[in-house]
C-alpha positions as CSV (number, residue, x, y, z in Angstrom):
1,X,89.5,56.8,118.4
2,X,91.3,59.3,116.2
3,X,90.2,62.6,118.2
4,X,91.3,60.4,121.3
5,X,95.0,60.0,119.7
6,X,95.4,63.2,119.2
7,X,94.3,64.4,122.7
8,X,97.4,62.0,124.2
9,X,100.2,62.7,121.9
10,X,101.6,66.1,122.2
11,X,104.0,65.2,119.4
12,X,100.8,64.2,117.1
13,X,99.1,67.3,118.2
14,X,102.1,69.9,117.5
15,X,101.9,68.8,113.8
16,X,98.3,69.3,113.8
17,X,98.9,72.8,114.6
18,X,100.9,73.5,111.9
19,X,98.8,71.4,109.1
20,X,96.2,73.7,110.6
21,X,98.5,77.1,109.9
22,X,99.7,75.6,106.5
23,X,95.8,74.6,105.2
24,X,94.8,78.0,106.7
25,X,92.5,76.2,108.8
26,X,90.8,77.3,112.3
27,X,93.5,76.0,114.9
28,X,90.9,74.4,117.4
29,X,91.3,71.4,118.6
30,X,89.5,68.5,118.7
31,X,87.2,67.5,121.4
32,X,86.4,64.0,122.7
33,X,82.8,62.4,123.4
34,X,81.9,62.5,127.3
35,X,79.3,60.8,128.2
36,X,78.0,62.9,131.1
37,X,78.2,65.9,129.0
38,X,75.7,66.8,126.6
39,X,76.3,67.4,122.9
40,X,79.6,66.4,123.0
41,X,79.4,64.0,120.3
42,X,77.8,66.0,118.6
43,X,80.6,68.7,118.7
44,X,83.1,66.0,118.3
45,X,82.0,64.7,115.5
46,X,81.4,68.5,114.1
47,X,85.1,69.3,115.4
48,X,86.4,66.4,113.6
49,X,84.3,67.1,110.1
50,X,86.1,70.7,110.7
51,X,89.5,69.6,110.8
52,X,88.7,67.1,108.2
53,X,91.9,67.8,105.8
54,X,94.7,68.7,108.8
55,X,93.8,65.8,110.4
56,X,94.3,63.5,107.1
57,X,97.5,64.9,106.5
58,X,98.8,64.1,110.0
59,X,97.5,61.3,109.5
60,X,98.9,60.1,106.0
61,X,102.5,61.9,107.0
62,X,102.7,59.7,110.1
63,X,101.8,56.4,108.3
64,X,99.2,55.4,110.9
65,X,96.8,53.6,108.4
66,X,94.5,52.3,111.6
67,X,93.4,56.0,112.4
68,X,92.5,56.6,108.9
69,X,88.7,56.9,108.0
70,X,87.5,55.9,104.7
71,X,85.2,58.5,102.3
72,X,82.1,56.7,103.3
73,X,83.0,56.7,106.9
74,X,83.2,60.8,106.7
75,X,80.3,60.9,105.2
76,X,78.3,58.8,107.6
77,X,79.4,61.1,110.0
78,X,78.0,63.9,108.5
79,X,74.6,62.3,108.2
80,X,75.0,61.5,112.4
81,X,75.5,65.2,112.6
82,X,72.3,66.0,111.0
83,X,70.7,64.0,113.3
84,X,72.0,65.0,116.5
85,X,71.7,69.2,115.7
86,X,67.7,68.9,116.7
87,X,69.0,67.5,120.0
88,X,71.3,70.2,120.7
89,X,69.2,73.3,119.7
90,X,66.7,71.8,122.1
91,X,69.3,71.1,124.9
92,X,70.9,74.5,124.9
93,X,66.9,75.8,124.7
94,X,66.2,73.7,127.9
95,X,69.5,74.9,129.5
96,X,68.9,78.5,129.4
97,X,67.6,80.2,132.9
98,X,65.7,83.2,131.8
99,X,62.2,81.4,131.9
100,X,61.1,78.1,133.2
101,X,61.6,75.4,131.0
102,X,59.1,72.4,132.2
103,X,56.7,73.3,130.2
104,X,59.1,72.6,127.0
105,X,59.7,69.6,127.8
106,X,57.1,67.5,125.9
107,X,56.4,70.0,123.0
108,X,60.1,69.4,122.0
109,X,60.1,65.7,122.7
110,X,57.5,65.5,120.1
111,X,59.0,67.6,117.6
112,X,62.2,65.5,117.9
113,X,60.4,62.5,117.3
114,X,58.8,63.7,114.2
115,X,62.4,64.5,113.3
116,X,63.4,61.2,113.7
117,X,61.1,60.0,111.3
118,X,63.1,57.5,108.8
119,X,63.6,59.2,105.3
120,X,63.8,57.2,102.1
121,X,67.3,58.5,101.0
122,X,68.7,57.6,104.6
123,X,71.0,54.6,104.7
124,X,70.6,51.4,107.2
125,X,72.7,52.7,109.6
126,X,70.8,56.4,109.7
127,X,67.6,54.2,110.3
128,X,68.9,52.1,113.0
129,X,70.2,55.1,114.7
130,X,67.1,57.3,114.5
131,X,64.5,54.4,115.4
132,X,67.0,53.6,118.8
133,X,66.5,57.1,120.0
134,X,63.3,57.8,119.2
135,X,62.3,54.5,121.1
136,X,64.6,56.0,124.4
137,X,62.7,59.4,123.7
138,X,59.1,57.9,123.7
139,X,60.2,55.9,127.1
140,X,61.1,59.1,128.9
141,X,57.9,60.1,129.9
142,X,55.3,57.1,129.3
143,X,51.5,58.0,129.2
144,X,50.2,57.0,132.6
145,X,53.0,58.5,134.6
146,X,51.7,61.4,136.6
147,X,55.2,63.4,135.4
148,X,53.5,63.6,131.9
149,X,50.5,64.7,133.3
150,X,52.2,67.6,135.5
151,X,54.7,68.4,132.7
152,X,51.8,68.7,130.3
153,X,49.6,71.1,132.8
154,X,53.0,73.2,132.7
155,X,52.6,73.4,128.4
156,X,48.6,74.5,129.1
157,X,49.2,77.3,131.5
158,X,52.5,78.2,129.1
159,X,51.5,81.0,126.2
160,X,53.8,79.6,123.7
161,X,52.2,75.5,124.1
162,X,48.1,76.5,125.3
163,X,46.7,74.3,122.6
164,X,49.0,71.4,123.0
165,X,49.7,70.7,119.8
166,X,51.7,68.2,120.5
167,X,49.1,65.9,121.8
168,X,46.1,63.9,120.5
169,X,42.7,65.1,121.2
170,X,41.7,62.7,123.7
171,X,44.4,63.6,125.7
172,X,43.9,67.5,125.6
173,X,40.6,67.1,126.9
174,X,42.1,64.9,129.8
175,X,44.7,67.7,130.8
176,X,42.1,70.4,130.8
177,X,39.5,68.5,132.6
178,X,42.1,68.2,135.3
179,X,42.8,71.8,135.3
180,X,39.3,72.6,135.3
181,X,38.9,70.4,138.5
182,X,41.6,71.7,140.0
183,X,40.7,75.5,139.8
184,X,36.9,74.2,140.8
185,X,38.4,72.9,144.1
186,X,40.8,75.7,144.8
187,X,37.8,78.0,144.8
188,X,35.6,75.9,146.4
189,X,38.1,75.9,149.6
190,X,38.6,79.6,149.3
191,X,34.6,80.7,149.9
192,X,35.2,77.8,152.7
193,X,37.6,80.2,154.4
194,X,35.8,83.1,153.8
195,X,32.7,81.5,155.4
196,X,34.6,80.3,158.7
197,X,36.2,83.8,159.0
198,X,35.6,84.3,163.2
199,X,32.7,86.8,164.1
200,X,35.1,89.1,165.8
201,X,37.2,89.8,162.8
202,X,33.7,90.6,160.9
203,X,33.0,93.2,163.7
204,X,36.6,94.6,162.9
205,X,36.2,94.6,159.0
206,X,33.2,96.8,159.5
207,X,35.1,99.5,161.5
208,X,37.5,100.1,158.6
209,X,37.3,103.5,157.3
210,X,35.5,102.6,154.0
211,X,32.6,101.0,156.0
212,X,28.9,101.6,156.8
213,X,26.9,101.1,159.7
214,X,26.4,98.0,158.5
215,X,28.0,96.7,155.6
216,X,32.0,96.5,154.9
217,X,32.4,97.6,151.6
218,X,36.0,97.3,150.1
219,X,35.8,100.8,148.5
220,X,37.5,104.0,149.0
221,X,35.8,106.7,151.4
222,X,35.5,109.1,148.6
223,X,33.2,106.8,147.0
224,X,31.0,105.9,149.7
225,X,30.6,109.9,150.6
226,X,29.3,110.0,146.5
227,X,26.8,107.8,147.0
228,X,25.7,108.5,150.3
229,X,22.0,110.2,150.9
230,X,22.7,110.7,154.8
231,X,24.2,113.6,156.3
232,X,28.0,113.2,156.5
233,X,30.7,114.8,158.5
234,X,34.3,114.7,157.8
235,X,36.8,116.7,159.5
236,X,40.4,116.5,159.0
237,X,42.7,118.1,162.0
238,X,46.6,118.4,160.7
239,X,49.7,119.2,162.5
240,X,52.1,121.4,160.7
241,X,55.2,121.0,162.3
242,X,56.2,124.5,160.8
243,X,53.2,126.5,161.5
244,X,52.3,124.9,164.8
245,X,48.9,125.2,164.6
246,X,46.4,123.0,163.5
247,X,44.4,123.0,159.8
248,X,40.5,122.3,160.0
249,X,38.4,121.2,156.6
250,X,35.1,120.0,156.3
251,X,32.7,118.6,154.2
252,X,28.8,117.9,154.5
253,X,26.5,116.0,152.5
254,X,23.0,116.0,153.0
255,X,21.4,113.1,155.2
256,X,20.6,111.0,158.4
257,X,23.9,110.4,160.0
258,X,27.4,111.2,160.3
259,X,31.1,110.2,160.1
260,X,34.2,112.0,161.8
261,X,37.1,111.4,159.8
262,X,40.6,112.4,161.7
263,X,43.9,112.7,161.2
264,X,46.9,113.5,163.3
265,X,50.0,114.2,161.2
266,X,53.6,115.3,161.6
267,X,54.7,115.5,158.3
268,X,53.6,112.8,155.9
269,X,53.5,110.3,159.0
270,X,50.1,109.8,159.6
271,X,49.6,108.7,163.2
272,X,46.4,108.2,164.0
273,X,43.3,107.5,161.7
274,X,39.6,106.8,163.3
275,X,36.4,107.0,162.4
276,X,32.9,107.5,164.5
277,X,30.0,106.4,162.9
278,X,26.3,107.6,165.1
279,X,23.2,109.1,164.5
280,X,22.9,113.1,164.3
């Protein structure tokens, strides 16, 4: 009510300025709750402890007794601050774009509920207010939603929340079961499509340049020629666009049968690259 005064009279507002100059206090002014906007009662209510003395003196010079707030009222509202800073270090954390956030979202629910555990010094009114939101907090995300189950796979495959600290044992095991099936049927599909690949695209795998006869092997030429005990050819014809002549090398290894390896290059274009594979 009082930050909302002073947010519609500009006289009322002047004369907070210059309590703020004479005080020597910040001039900022004071910001109003929206509920649509988060932490902002939170900073009003931090704006307002701020400008606790400026605003009293406005206040007491204009004789408007019903704005005034009593000692214990200021100091309830410090005790509301206290419990709302948790919420808005974790909103400006979950606000952030430089890394996904979902799988936050349940470690820091439970660490704010542990923070809104009732103390013994707090008053009535603390206790109310932290029991109301933890009971809102808890009913975000129930158990036997399947968001609590995705948002908690998130908080496994994250680094910073693998041992899900934040949940009972039972329930670990549950979310990495699931995983576990999950990665079991993701492979299982993939040697499916590896099976069904078509016979002609076999036939083609095996005339890659890193092939046998008879196997494809994904390796590079220079370590099938290593290993090789047959008699291998390789030849290698260059264009030099300079020279205008063509570059021969070769290489033989001892054994049964060869391979032709050739290039035609202009440059560092290669053009053309083919291999023959027969007996000697």
């Amino acid at each position: 009510m009082t930050t909302a005064h002073f947010s519609k009279s500009a006289v009322d507002s002047y004369l907070l300025e210059k309590k703020q100059k004479l005080l020597e206090v910040k001039s900022d002014k004071l910001i109003n709750d929206c509920p649509t906007r988060w932490n902002s009662t939170h900073d009003m209510i931090n704006r307002a402890l701020e400008q606790q003395a400026p605003v009293a003196a406005v206040i007491f010079e204009k004789k408007m007794s019903h704005l005034e707030l009593t000692t214990s009222e200021w100091v309830l509202m410090e005790l509301v601050k206290n419990v709302l800073q948790p919420f808005k270090t974790a909103t400006e954390a979950l606000s952030i774009d430089k890394y996904p956030t979902a799988s936050a979202v349940l470690p820091l629910q439970h660490v704010l509920v542990r923070q809104l555990q009732p103390n013994s010094n707090d008053s009535s009114a603390v206790k109310e207010m932290k029991m109301k939101i933890a009971a809102d907090l808890q009913s975000r995300y129930p158990n036997e939603k399947q968001a609590f189950m995705l948002l908690n796979t998130a908080s496994y495959l994250d680094p910073r929340f693998h041992r899900l600290n934040h949940l009972p044992e039972e329930q670990k095991t549950q979310v990495r079961a699931k995983i576990l099936s999950e990665l079991t049927t993701i492979m299982e599909e993939s040697k499916s499509e590896r099976a069904d690949v078509h016979p002609d695209a076999k036939k083609r795998l095996r005339c890659l340049p890193w092939a046998t006869c008879s196997t494809a092997y994904t390796v590079r030429p220079k370590a099938v020629l290593k290993k090789a005990s047959r008699l291998w050819s390789m030849r290698w014809i260059c264009l030099n666009e300079k020279l205008r002549y063509p570059l021969t090398k070769t290489l033989s290894i001892g054994g049964k049968n060869r391979a032709v390896c050739t290039y035609c290059a202009a440059g560092k274009d290669i053009l053309d690259h083919t291999w023959h594979i027969g007996q000697s």
